[in-house]
C-alpha positions, 0 to 999 in steps of 0.5 A: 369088095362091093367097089372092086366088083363093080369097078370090073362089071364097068369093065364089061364083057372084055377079057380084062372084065372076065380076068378080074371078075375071076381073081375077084371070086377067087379071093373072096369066095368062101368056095375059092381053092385059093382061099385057104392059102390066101388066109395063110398069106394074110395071117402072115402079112398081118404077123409081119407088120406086127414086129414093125408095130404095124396094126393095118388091114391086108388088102385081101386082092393083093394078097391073093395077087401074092399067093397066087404069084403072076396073077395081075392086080385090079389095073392088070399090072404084073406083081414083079412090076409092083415090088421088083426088089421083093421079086427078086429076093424069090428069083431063082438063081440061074444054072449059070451063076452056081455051076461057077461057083459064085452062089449056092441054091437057095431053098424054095421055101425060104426065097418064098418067105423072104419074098412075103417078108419084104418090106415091099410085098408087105406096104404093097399089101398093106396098102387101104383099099381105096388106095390101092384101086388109085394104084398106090402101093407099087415100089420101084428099085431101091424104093419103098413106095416113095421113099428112096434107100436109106432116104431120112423122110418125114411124114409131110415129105411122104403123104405130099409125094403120095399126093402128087404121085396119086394126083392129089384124089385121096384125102390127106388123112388116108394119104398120112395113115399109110404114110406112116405105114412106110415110115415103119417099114422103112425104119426096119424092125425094131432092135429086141428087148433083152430081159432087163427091157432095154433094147440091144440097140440102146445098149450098144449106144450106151457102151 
């Protein structure tokens, strides 16, 4: 939180200064009106990557970025820009689209939870922080990160393409920390236990 402050006071009297000044204290200060459904958006976050078997920290800016929706991130970049693929699972469909028949609305709240759900919005959010001020985090179509659809990737593939793309600024054990937090959202949920403790996927496999 302290790095993130100063990082906007050197920004100085300009508009993007005052803009992350403001998100700043909306996402921390215990007097926020954001901050009770900031904390529903971390409790989330945190519940989610617990069924990929994900023990990380939220990062509290970014998620209130994703509660509040439009709000930019600390480098001023768009939240649909960052997690496109995530976005669109929120989009709603156009007037267009169902009046010919090709697609039905979709509830609100549902779009909202899938959007929160995303495998994006949650490695967006469940970037470290020190991370996320160099820009890490961000997906682009298709993509978790750095890691393509359906891609099979090993952890030196991952943390040497965050690297790169990091500008080789991070330490490798950062790098391979939050590598291996992509590897489990890329991998998916785990298949569910049945009552004998084998997973349904283990069954098939053996039938």
């Amino acid at each position: 939180m302290l790095r993130d402050f100063f990082s906007a006071l050197t920004r100085g009297l300009t508009f993007h200064g005052f803009d992350q000044m403001t998100h700043l204290r909306r996402a921390h200060s215990p007097l926020s009106p954001w901050r009770a459904a900031t904390d529903t958006v971390v409790a989330q976050a945190r519940a989610e990557a617990a069924r990929y078997g994900i023990t990380a920290k939220v990062d509290r800016r970014r998620a209130y970025q994703v509660t509040r929706m439009l709000v930019s991130n600390r480098r001023g970049e768009h939240l649909g820009d960052m997690v496109p693929d995530a976005y669109r699972e929120f989009s709603p469909t156009s007037a267009a689209t169902v009046h010919a028949g090709r697609r039905g609305y979709v509830d609100p709240d549902d779009r909202l939870t899938k959007f929160r759900a995303h495998p994006q919005t949650l490695a967006y959010m469940l970037t470290p922080a020190k991370l996320a001020r160099l820009g890490a985090g961000a997906s682009t179509d298709g993509h978790l990160v750095v890691i393509g659809e359906g891609e099979r990737i090993d952890l030196e593939t991952v943390a040497t393409r965050l690297h790169k793309a990091l500008d080789g600024k991070p330490s490798s054990g950062d790098l391979r920390a939050y590598g291996e937090i992509l590897l489990r959202l890329h991998a998916g949920l785990p298949a569910p236990e049945t009552a004998d403790g084998e997973s349904e996927e283990s069954e098939s496999a053996a039938a």
